[in-house]
C-alpha positions in Angstrom: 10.1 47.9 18.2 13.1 45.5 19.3 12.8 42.0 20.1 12.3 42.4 23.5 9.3 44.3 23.6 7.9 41.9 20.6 8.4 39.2 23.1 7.2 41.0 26.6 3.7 41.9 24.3 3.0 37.9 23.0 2.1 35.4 25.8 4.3 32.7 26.1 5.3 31.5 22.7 7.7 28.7 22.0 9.0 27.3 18.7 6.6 24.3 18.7 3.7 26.8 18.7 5.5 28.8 16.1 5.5 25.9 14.0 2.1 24.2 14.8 0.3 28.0 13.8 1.7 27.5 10.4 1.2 23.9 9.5 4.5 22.3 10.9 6.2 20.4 13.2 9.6 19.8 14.7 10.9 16.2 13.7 10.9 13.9 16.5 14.1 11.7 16.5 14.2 7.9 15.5 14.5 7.0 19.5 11.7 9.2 19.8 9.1 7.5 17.5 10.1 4.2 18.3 9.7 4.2 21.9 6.2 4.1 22.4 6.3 0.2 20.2 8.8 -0.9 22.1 6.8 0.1 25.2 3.3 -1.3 23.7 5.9 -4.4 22.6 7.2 -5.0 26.3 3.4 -4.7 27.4 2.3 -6.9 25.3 5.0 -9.2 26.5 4.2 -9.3 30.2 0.5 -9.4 29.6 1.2 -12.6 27.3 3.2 -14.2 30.0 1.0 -13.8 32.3 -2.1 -14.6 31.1 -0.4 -17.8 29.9 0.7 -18.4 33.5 -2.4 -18.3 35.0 -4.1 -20.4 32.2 -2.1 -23.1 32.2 -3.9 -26.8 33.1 -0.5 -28.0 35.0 1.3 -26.8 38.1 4.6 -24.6 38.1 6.6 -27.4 39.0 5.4 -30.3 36.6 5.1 -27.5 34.0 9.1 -26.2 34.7 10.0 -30.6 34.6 7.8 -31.1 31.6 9.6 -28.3 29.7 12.9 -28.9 30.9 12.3 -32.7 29.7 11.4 -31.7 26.7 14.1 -29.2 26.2 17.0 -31.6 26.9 15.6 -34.1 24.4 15.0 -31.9 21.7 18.9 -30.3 22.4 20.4 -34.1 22.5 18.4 -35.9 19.4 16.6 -33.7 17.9 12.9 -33.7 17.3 11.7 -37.0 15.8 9.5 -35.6 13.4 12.2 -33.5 11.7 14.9 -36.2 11.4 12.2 -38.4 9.8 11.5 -35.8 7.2 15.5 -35.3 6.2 15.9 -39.0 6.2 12.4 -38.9 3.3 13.8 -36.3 1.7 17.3 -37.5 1.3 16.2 -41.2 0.0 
């Protein structure tokens, strides 16, 4: 009996059965096994945004001024609370 008729008698049989019917697998690539986090992780992210868009107490607009005000002042000066703690532990 050749290969051929060995493979016209079996049904459809790939290596990944092959492997399952004796207690293996084929080894998925790094790419492979990390994709699924990265999806859940993206997820995650848009869900987070959002939710914390719609929950918000403030409007888009006063929220976008009170964050760019705060932004610019922390990027010029610093926060307050962190130059008072160098200036304690300096002496």
């Amino acid at each position: 009996m050749n290969w051929k008729e060995i493979k016209q008698k079996l049904p459809s049989i790939d290596a990944d059965d092959l492997l399952e019917r004796i207690g293996l697998e084929v080894r998925r690539s790094m790419p492979e096994k990390m994709l699924p986090g990265i999806v859940l992780f993206g997820a995650g992210l848009i869900v987070g945004a959002g939710l914390a868009a719609l929950l918000t107490p403030r409007s888009g607009p006063e929220l976008r001024n009170r964050l760019r005000s705060r932004l610019s002042r922390e990027s010029c000066c610093g926060d307050p609370d962190d130059l008072e703690m160098a200036q304690h532990s300096n002496g």
